[in-house]
N, C-alpha and C positions, 0 to 999 in steps of 0.2 A: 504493500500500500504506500511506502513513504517513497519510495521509487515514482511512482503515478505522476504525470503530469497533470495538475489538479485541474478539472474542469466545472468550477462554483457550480455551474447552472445544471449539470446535470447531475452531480449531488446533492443541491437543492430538490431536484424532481426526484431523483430515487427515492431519499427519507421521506419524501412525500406521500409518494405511493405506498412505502412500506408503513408507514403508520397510518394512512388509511385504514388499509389492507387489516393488518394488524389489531387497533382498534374495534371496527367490524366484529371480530372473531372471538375478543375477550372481555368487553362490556360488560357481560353481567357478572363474572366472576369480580371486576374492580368496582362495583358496585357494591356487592354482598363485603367486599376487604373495608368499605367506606363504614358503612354501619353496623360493623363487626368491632373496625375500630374504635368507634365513637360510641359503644356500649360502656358504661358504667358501671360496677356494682350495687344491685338491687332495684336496676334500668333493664335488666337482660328481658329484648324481646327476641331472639333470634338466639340457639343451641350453635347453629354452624354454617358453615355456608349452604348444605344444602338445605337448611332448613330455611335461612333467612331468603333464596332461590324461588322456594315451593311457593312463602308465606309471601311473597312481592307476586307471583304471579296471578293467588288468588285473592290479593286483592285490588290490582293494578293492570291484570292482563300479562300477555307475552311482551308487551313494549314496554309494558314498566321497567321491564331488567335495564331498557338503555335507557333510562329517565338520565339527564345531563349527555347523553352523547353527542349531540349537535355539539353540546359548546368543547368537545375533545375531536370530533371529525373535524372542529374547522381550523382548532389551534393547533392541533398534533402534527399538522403539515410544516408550518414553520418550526415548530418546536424539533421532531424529529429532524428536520432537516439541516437546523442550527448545530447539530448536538453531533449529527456522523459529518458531514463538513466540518466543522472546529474541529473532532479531533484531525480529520485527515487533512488540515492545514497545518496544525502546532506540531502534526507529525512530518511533515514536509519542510516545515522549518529546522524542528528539531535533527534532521537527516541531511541538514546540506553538505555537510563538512564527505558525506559519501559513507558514513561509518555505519554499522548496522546498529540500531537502536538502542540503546542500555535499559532496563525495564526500568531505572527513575524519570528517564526521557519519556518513555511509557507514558508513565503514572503524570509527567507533569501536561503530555498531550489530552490527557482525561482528562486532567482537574482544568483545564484551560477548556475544554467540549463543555463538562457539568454547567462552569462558570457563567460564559455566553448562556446555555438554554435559560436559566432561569427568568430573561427577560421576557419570554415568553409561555413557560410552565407557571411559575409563580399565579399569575390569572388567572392562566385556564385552570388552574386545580383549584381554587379558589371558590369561581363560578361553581364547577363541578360538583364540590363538595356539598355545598348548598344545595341545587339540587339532589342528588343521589338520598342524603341524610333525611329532604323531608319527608318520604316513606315512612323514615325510622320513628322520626318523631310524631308523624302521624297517626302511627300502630299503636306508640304508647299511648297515645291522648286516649285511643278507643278503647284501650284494654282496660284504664284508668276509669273510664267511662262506663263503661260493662261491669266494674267492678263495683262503681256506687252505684248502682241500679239493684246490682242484687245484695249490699249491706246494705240498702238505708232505705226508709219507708217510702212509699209511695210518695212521689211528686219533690224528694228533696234534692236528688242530684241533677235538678237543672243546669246549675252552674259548671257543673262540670261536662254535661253532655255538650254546652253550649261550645263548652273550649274543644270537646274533640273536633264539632261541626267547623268551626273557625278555623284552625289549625288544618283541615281539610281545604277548607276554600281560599286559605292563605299560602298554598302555596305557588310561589312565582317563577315566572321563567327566569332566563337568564338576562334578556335583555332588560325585563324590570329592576333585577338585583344588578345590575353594571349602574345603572341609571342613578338608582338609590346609595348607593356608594360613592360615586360621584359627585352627588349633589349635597351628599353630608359629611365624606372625607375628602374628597379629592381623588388624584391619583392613586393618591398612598393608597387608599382604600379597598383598592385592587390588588395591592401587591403586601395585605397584611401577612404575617409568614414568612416573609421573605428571606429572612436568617435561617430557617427550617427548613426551608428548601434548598437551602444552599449545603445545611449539614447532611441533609437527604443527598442531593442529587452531584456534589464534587465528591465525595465518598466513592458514589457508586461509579461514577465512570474514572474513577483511579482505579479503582477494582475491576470494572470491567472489560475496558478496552484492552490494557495491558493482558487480558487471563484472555479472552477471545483470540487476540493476536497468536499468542504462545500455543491455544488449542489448535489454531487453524493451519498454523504452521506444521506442529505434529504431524496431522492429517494430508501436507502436503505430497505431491508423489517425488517433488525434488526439489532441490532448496532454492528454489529459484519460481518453481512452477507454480500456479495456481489451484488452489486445494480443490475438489470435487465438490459439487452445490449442494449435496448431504452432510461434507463436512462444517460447511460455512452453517449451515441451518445447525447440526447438534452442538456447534461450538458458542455459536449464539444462545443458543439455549440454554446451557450450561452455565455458561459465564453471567446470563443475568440471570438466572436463579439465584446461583450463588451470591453476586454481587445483592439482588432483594433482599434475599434473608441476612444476609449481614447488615445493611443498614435502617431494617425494619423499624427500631427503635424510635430510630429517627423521624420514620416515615409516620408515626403512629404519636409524635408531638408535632408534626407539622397539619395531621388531619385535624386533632384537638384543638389546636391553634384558629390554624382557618375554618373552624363551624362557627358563623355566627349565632344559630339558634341551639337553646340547649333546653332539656327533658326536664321533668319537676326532679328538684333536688342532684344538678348533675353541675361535677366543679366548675368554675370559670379561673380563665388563666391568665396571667398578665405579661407572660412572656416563656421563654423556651425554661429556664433553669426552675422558675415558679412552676411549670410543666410537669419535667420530670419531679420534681419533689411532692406532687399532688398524688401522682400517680404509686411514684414509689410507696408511699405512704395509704394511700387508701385503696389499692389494687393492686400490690404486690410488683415484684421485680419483672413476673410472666405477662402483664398488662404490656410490657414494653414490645412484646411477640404479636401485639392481638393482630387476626389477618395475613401473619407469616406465610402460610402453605399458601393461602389465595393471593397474596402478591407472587410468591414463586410462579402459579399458575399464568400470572395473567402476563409479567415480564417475560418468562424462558420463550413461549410460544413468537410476540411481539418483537423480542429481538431477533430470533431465529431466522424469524419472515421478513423482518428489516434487512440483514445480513444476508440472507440470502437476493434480494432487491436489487439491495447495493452489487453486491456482486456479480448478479445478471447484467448489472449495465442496463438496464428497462431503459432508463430514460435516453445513453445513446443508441438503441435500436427505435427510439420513438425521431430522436432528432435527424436519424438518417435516412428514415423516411419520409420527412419533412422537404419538399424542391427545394432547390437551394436557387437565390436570390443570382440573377441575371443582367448586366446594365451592359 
């Protein structure tokens, strides 16, 4: 890769497509990681992901699993696209000298890919989270709701049926929540979380790119050649598995962070360190896992289909059948 004559534009379009693509395919499992993470102790509406899967279907339908996916189909093209371009520029920079790459060159081509996306992750996960979560907290209001009905006499849990109804017809798209954030914070408002995401997302591609690399190489037939499109897919996949579960922690105070709305009696936080000491303290050191195997799930597959994208070269077989300009 650092050999490549880098060509912006059809990097741009490859991560494009692959996060399309990608996205598409794993939705609902990073849906079911959203409100898995954002359960509390003595808030639990959902056992596991397939239970939280079953219990959004019936009562959302089949499209409720992509409740937020518009606003990830339309970021995840920039966003992916930033993230496999940055590193294959800081890896072209880092290679000029002709030398073959040292794995801190590696790891600083990732941490320079994580850096850049966040201009555009940051948001989109933002937007996303809100929606995804209001499900979750519209499950509790009713179950809340179900429950003074049948402790309390007739005609006294008005008030509380009224809040499940509400909490129902309150919730908004995305382009309302942009709006409303805007109008009451600013820009900032969009990009609360922003240090969370930065501890999420430079982690992960120090760890990923460099382990991808080293897998795909293995896989290669000679030290020069290019790996087989099986190998780019299980390498991908591998490498962001592992890279998910390792920075899950992280991943799991940047969703706490950015939920604006929160469940009766569920903590509120005032930043990352206030975060973890919430959690550590009232849900144990395992709260910092919640959604692990479902982020494995939804990254190994996404990057796989990214990487293998990229390395089809999709977009120069798109551009080469594009006439070429005549004067």
């Amino acid at each position: 890769m650092a050999d490549k004559q880098i060509s912006l534009s059809n990097k741009l379009i490859n991560g494009g497509i692959a996060g399309l693509i990608g996205v598409s395919c794993v939705f609902p499992i990073d849906l079911a990681k959203t409100r898995l993470q954002n359960q509390q102790n003595g808030q639990r509406i959902y056992s596991s992901m397939s239970d939280c899967l079953i219990k959004t279907i019936r009562s959302d339908g089949y499209f409720g699993m992509y409740r937020g996916a518009a606003v990830n189909l339309t970021l995840v093209t920039p966003e992916k696209a930033i993230k496999l371009a940055a590193n294959d520029f800081f890896r072209h920079m880092l290679s000029k000298d002709g030398k073959k790459l040292t794995l801190l060159k590696e790891m600083l081509a990732g941490c320079g890919a994580g850096t850049c996306q966040v201009i555009v992750t940051t948001p989109m996960e933002m937007l996303k989270i809100q929606l995804q979560d209001a499900g979750r907290l519209a499950a509790q209001q009713k179950l809340m709701a179900a429950q003074a009905v049948s402790s309390s006499p007739s005609g006294s849990p008005i008030s509380t049926t009224s809040q499940a109804t509400s909490a129902l017809k309150s919730q908004q798209t995305a382009t309302q929540i942009t709006k409303g954030l805007l109008r009451s914070k600013g820009i900032t408002g969009l990009y609360k979380g922003l240090g969370a995401t930065l501890l999420r997302d430079v982690p992960f591609s120090i760890i990923y790119f460099p382990l991808f690399a080293n897998l795909n190489k293995i896989g290669s037939r000679s030290a020069e050649g290019k790996a087989p499109l099986y190998v780019s897919f299980i390498s991908g996949c591998i490498a962001g598995s592992t890279a998910a579960v390792a920075v899950n922690p992280c991943d799991v105070i940047k969703t706490r962070l950015q939920s604006l709305q929160r469940g009766l009696n569920e903590d509120t936080y005032s930043g990352v360190m206030d975060c973890i000491r919430k959690i550590w303290r009232n849900e144990g050191p395992g709260a910092f896992l919640k959604g692990a195997y479902c982020r494995a799930l939804v990254i190994a597959p996404l990057f796989g289909i990214a990487q293998v994208v990229y390395f089809l070269g999709i977009a120069e077989t798109m551009m080469a059948m594009l006439p070429s300009r005549r004067y």
